[in-house]
C-alpha positions as a Markdown table, in Angstrom:
| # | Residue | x | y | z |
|---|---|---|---|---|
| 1 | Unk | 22.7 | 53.1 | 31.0 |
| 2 | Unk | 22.3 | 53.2 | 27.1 |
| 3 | Unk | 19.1 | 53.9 | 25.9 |
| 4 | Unk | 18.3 | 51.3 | 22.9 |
| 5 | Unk | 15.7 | 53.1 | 20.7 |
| 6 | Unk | 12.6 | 51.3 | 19.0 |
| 7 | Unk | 14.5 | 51.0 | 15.7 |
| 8 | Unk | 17.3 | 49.5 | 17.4 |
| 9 | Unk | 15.4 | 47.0 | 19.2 |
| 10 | Unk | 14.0 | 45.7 | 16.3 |
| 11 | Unk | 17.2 | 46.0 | 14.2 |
| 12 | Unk | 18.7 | 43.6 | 17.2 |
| 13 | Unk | 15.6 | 41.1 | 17.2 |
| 14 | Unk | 16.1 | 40.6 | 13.4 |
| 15 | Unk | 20.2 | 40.0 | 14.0 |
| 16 | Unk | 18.9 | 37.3 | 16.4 |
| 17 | Unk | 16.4 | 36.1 | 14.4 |
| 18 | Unk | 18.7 | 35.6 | 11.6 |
| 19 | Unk | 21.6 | 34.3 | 13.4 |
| 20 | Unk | 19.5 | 31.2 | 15.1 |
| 21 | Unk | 17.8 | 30.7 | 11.4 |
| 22 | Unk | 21.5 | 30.0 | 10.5 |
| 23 | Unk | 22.3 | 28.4 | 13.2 |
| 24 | Unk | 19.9 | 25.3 | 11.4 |
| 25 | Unk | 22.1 | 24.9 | 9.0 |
| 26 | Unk | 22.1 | 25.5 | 5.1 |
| 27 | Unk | 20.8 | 23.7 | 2.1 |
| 28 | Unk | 22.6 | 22.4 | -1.0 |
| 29 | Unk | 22.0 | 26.6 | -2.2 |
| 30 | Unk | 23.2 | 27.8 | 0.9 |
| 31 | Unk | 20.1 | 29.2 | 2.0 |
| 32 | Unk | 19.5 | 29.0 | 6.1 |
| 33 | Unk | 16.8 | 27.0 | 7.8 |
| 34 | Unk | 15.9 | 25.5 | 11.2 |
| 35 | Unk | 17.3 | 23.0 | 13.2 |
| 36 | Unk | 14.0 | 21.3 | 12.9 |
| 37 | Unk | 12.2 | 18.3 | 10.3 |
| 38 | Unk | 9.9 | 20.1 | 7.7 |
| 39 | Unk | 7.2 | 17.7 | 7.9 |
| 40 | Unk | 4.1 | 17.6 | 5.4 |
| 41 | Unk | 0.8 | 17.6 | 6.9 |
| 42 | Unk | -0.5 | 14.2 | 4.7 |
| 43 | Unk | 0.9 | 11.4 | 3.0 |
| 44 | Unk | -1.3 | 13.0 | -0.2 |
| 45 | Unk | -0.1 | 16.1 | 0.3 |
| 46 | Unk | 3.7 | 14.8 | 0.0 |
| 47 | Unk | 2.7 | 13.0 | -3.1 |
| 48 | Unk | 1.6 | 16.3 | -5.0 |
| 49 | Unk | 4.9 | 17.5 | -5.1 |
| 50 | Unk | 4.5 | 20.9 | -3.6 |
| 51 | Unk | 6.2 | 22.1 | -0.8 |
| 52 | Unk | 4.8 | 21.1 | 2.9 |
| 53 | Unk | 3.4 | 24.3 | 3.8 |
| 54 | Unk | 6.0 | 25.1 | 6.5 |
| 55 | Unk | 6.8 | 28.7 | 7.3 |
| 56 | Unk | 10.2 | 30.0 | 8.6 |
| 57 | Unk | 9.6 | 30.3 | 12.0 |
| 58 | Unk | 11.2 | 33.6 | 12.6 |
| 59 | Unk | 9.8 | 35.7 | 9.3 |
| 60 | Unk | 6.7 | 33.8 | 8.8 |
| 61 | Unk | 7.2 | 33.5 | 5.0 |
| 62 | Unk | 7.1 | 29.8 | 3.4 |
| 63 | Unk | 10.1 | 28.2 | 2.7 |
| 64 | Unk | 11.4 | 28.3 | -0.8 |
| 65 | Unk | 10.1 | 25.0 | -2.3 |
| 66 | Unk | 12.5 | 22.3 | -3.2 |
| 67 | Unk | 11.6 | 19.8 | -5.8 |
| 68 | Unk | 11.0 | 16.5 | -4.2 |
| 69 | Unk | 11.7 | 12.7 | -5.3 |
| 70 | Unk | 11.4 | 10.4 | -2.4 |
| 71 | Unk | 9.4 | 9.7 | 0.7 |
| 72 | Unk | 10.0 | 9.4 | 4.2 |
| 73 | Unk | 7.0 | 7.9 | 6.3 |
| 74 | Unk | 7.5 | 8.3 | 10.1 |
| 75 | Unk | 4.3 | 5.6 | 11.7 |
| 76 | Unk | 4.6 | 6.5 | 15.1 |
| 77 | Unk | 3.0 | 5.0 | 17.6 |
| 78 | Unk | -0.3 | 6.3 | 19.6 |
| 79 | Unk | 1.3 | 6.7 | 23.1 |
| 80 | Unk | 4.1 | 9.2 | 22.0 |
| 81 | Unk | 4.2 | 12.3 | 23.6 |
| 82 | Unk | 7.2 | 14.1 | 22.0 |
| 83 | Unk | 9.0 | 13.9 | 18.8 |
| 84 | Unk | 12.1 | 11.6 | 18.5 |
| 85 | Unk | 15.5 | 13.2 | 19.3 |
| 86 | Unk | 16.8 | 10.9 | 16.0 |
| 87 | Unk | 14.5 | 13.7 | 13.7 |
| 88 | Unk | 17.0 | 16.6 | 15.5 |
| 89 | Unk | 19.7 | 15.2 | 13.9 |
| 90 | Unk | 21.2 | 17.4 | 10.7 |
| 91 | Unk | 21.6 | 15.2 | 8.2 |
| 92 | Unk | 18.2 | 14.5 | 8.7 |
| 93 | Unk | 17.0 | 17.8 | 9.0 |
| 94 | Unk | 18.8 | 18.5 | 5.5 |
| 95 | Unk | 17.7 | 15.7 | 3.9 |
| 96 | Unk | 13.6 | 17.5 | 4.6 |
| 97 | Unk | 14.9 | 20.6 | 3.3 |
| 98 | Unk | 16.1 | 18.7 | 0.0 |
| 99 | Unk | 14.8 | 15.9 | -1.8 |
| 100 | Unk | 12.7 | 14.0 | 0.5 |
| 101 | Unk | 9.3 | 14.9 | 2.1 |
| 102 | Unk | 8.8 | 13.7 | 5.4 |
| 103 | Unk | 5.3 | 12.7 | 6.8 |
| 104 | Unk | 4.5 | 11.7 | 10.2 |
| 105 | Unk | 1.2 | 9.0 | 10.3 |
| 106 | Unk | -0.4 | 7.6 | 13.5 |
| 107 | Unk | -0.1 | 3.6 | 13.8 |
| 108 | Unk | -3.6 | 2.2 | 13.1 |
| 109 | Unk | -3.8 | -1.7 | 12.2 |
| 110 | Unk | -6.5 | -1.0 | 9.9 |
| 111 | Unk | -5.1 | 1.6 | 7.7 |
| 112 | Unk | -5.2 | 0.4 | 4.3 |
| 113 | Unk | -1.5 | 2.4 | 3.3 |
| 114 | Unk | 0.4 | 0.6 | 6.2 |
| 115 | Unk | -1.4 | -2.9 | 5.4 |
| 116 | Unk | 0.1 | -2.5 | 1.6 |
| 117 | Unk | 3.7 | -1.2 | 3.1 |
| 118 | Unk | 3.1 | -4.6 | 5.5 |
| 119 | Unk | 3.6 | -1.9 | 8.6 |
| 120 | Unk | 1.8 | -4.1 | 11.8 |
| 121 | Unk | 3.6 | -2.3 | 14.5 |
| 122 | Unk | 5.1 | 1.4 | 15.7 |
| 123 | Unk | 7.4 | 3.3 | 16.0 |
| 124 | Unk | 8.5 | 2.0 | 11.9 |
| 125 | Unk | 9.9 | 4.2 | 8.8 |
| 126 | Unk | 9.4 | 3.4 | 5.3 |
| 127 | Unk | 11.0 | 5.0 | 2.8 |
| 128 | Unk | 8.9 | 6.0 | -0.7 |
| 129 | Unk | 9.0 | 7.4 | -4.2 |
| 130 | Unk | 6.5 | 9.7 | -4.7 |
| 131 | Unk | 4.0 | 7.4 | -5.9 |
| 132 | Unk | 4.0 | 6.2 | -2.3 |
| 133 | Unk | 5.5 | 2.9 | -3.2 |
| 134 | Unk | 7.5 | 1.4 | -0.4 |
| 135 | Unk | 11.6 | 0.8 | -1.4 |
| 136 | Unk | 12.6 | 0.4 | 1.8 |
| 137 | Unk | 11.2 | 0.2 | 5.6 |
| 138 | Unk | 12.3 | -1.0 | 8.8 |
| 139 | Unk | 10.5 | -1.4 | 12.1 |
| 140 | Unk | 12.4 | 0.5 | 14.3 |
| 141 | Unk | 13.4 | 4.6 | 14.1 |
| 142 | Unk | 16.9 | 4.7 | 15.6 |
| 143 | Unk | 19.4 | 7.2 | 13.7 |
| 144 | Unk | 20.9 | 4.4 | 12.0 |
| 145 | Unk | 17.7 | 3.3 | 10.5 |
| 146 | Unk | 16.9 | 6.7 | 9.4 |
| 147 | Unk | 19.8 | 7.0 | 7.8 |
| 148 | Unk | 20.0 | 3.4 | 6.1 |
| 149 | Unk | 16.6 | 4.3 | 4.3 |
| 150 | Unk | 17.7 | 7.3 | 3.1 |
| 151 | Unk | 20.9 | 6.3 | 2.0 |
| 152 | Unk | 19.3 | 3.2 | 0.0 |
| 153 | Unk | 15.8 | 4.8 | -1.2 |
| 154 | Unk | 17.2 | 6.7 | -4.3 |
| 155 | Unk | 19.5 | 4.0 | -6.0 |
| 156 | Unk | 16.8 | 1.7 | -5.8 |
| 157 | Unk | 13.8 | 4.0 | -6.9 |
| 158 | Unk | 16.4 | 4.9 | -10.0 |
| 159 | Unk | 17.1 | 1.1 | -10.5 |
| 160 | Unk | 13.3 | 0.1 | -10.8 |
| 161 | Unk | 12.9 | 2.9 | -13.1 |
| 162 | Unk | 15.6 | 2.1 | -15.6 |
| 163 | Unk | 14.8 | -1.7 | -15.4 |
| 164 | Unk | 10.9 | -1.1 | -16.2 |
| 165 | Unk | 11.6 | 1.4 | -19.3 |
| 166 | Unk | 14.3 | -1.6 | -20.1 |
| 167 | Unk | 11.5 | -4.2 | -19.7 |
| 168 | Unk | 9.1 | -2.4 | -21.2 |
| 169 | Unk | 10.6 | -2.2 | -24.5 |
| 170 | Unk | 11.7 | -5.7 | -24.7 |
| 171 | Unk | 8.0 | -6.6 | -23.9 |
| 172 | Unk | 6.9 | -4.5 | -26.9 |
| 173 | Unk | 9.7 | -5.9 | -29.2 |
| 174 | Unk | 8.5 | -9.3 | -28.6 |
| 175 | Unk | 4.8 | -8.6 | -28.5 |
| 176 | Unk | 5.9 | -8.5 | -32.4 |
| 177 | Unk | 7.6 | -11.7 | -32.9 |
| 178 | Unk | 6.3 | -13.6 | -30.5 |
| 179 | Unk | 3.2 | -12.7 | -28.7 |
| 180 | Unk | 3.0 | -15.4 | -26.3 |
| 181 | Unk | 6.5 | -14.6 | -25.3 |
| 182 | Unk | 5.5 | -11.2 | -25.0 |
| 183 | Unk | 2.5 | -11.6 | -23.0 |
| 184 | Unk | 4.7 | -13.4 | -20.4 |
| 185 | Unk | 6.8 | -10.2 | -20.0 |
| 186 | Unk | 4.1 | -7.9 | -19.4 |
| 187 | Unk | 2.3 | -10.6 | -16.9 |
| 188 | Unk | 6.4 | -10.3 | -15.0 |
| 189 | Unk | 6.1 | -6.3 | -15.3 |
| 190 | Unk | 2.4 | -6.0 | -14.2 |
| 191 | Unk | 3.1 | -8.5 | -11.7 |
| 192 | Unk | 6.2 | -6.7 | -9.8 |
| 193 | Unk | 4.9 | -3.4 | -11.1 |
| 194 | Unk | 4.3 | -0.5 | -8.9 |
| 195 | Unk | 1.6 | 2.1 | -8.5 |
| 196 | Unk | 1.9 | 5.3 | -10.5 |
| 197 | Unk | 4.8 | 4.4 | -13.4 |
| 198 | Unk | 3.4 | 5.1 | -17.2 |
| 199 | Unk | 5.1 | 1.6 | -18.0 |
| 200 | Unk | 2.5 | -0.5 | -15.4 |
| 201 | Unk | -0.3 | 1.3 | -16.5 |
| 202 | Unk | 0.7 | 0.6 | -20.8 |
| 203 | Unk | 1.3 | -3.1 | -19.7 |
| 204 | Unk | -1.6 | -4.0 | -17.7 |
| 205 | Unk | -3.7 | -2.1 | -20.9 |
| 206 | Unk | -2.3 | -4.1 | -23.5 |
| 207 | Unk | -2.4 | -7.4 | -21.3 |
| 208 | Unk | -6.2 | -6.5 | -21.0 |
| 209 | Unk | -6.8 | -6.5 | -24.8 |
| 210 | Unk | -4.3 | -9.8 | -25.0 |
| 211 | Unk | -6.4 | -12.0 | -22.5 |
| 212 | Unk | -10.0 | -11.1 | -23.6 |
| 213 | Unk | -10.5 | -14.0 | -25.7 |
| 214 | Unk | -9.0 | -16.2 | -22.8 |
| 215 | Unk | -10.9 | -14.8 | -20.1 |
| 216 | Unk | -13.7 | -15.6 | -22.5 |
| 217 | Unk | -13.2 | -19.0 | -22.7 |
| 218 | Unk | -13.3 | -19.6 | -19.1 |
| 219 | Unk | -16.5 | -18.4 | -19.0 |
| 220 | Unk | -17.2 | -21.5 | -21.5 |
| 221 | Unk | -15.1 | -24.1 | -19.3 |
| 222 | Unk | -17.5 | -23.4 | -16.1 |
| 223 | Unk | -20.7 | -23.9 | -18.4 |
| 224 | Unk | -19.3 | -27.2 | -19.2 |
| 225 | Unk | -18.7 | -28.1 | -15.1 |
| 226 | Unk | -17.5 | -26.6 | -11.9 |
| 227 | Unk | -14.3 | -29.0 | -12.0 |
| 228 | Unk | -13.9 | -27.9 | -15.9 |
| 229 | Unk | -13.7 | -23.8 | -14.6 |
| 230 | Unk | -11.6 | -24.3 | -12.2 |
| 231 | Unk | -8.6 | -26.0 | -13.9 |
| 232 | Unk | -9.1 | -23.6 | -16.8 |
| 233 | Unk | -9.1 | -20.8 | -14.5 |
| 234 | Unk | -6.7 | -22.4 | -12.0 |
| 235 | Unk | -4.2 | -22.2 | -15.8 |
| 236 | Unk | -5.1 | -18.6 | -16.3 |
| 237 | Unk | -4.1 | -17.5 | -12.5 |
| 238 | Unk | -0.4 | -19.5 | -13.2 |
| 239 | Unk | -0.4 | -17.8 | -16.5 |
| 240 | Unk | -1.3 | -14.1 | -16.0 |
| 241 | Unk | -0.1 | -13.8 | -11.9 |
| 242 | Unk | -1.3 | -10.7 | -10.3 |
| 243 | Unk | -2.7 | -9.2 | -13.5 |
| 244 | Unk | -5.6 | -8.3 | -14.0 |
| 245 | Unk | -7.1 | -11.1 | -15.8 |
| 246 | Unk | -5.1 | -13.3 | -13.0 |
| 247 | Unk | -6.6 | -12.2 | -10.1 |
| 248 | Unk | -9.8 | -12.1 | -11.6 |
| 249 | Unk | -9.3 | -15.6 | -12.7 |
| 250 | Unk | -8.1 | -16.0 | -9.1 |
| 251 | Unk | -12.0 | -14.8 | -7.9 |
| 252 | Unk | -13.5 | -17.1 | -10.3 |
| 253 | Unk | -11.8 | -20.2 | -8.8 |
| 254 | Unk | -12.8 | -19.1 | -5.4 |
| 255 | Unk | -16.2 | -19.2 | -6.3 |
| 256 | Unk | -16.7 | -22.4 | -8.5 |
| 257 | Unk | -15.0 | -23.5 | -4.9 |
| 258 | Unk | -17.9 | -22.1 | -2.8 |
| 259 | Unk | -20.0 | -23.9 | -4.9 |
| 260 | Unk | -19.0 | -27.6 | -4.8 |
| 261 | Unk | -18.9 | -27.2 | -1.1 |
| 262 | Unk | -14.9 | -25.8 | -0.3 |
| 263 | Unk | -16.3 | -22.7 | 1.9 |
| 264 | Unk | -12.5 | -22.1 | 4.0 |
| 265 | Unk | -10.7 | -22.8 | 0.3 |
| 266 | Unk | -13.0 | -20.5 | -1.4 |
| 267 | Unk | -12.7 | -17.6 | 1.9 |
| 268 | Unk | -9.1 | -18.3 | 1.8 |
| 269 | Unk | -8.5 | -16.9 | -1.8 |
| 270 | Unk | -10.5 | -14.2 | -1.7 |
| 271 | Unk | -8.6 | -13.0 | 1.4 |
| 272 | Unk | -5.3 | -13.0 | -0.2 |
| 273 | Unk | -7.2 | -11.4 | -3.2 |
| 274 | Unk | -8.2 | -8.4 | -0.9 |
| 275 | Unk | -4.5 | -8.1 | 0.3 |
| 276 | Unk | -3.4 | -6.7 | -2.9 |
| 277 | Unk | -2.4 | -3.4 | -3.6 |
| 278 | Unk | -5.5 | -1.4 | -4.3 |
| 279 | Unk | -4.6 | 1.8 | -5.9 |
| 280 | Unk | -3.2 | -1.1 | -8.9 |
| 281 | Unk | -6.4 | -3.8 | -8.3 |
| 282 | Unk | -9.1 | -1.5 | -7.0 |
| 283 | Unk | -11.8 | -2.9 | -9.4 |
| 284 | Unk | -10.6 | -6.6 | -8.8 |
| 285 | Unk | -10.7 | -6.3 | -4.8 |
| 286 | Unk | -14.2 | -4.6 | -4.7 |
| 287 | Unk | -15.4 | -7.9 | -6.7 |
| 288 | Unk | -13.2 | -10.0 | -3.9 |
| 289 | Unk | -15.2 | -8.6 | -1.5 |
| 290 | Unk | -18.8 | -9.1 | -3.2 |
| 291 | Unk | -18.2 | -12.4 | -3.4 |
| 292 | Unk | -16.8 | -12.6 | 0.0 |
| 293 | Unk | -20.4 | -11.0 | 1.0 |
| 294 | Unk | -22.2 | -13.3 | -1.3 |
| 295 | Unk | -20.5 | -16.5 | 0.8 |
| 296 | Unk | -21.0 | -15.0 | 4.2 |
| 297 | Unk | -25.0 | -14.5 | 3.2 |
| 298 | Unk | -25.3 | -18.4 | 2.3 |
| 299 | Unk | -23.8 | -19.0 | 5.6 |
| 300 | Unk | -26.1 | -17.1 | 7.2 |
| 301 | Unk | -28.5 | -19.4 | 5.7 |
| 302 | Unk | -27.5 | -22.4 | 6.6 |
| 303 | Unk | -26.9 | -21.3 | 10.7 |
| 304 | Unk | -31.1 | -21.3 | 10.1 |
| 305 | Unk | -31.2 | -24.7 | 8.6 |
| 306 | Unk | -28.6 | -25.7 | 11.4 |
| 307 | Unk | -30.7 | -24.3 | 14.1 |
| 308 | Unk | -33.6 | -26.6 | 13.4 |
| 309 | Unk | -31.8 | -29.7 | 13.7 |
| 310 | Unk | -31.3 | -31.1 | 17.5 |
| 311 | Unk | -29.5 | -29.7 | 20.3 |
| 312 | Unk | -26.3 | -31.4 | 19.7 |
| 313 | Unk | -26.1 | -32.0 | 16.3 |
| 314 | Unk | -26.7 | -28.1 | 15.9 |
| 315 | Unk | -24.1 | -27.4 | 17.9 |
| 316 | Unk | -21.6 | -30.2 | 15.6 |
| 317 | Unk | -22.9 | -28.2 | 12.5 |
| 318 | Unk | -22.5 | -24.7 | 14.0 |
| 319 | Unk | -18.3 | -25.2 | 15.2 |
| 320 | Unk | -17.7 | -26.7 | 11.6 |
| 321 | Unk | -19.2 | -23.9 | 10.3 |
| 322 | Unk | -17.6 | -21.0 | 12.1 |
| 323 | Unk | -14.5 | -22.9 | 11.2 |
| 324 | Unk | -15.0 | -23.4 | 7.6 |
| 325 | Unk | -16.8 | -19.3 | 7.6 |
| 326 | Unk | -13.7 | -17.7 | 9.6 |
| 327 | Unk | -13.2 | -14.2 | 8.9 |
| 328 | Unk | -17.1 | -13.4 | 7.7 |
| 329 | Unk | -19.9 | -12.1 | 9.2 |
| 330 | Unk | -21.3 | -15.9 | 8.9 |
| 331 | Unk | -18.1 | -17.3 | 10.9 |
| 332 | Unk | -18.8 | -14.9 | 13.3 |
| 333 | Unk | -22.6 | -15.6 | 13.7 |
| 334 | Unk | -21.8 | -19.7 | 13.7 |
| 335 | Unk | -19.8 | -19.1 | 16.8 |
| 336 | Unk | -21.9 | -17.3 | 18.7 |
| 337 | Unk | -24.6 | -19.9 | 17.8 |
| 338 | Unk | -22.3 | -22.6 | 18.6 |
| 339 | Unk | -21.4 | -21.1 | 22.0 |
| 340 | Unk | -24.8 | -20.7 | 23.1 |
| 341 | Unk | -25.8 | -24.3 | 22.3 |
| 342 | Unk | -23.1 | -25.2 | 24.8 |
């Protein structure tokens, strides 16, 4: 029998080695990897740009980095023991080694990311640019899913892009000929604006310095009377949408509606307030939810007014109230209050 000396050994390891690297497939450089998704470790870390950290599995080195441009978002769901067969797949596989970064997340209802991408069930895929805005998403992960959202992503991403610089300008050009025209284009770009484009950011600025004196006078309309604030504010939130100044016009309303006795109108708003995107509305959700604090604490004071009255009046007071309260702490109070009066 041939002896096979240490060199040789190793010299016929490496052939191996290399031959199953190939084996993967090649990139648009015709450079090998594996048959294998290169998957990021984080959303965040997809949305730095750098390369995911994966090593080639036979040498141990990083992979080269490739520059990326779009997202893929795997939510899988908590009961899966094994990856997907569809992620196998070498179209898929190439499309991790080129422009898109893939990133697996767990399914959790209350994760803020999948509330904004409206995600309320695994497995689903989303596809992203790299500011983590979602272009395209589907609830399922079948092959022909995958490959839908990686097919449509790109055009679209580029689309948005063009139209906002396109928007953009026209809202500047008018700003100088006619400012309330103007104004109305950068409420429309704000509005459908996503998080992370130079043109959303610009907009939203100059919209700030544009509504001042308006947001101003609303202060002046709710000295006059709670009915008087809230059609002037009612006008800003048509006016200025999801903008800045609209939403917090928006918060305004629900309050001068807490006060004149509207608790689930007021709640209501709020609610849809704290829905919002908040990597665009951070400061203007926070405020949502003091004021959705400040309602549930009056509530809580009036479950101890309620609990002084008689048996069955209390109990009348305490349903309406958990009703009219849903979705606070006070709601939640009222019904337990209401169910042990029963």
């Amino acid at each position: 029998m041939k002896k096979i000396t240490a060199a040789g050994s190793v010299a016929l390891l490496l052939a191996f080695a290399t031959q199953a690297w190939a084996q993967g497939g090649r990139d648009e450089f015709g450079r090998g990897y594996s048959s294998r998704v290169d998957w990021y470790p984080s959303l965040e870390r997809a949305m730095s740009g750098g390369d995911s950290g994966e090593r080639n599995p036979f040498f141990g080195r990083r992979m080269d980095p490739v520059e990326k441009k779009y997202i893929f978002v795997y939510v899988r769901p908590l009961t899966e023991d094994k990856e997907p067969n569809e992620f196998v797949n070498q179209d898929v596989v190439t499309a991790s080694r080129e422009k898109w970064a893939f990133v697996k997340m767990d399914f959790d209802k209350e994760n803020p990311q999948l509330k904004a991408w409206g995600i309320g069930r695994a497995p689903a895929i989303v596809g992203c640019d790299l500011h983590s805005n979602d272009f395209a998403k589907t609830p399922a992960a079948g092959l022909d899913a995958i490959r839908s959202i990686l097919k449509s992503v790109p055009p679209a991403v580029l689309a948005y892009e063009v139209k906002l610089k396109t928007d953009y300008s026209k809202a500047l050009e008018q700003l100088r000929s006619d400012e309330e025209k103007g104004i109305g284009l950068l409420v429309n770009i704000v509005a459908n604006g996503k998080h992370g484009y130079k043109e959303v950011g610009e907009a939203q600025k100059r919209l700030d310095e544009a509504t001042q004196s308006a947001v101003q006078k609303g202060e002046l309309a709710e000295a006059v009377s709670v009915e008087a604030g809230i059609d002037y504010n009612e006008d800003l939130v048509k006016a200025f949408k999801t903008s800045s100044a609209g939403v917090m016009a928006e918060i305004r309303v629900a309050r001068l509606e807490h006060e004149r006795g509207n608790v689930a109108v007021a709640i209501a708003r709020l609610a849809k307030v704290q829905k919002y995107d908040a990597r665009i509305l951070k400061k203007e959700i926070e405020e949502a939810g003091k004021a959705l604090d400040e309602i549930s604490k009056a509530g809580e004071a009036r479950i101890e007014g309620a609990l002084a009255l008689d048996r069955a009046t209390a109990r009348e007071v305490l349903k309406k109230m958990a009703k009219d309260y849903a979705g606070t702490e006070a709601g939640k109070k009222a019904a337990e209050a209401a169910k042990r009066m029963e």
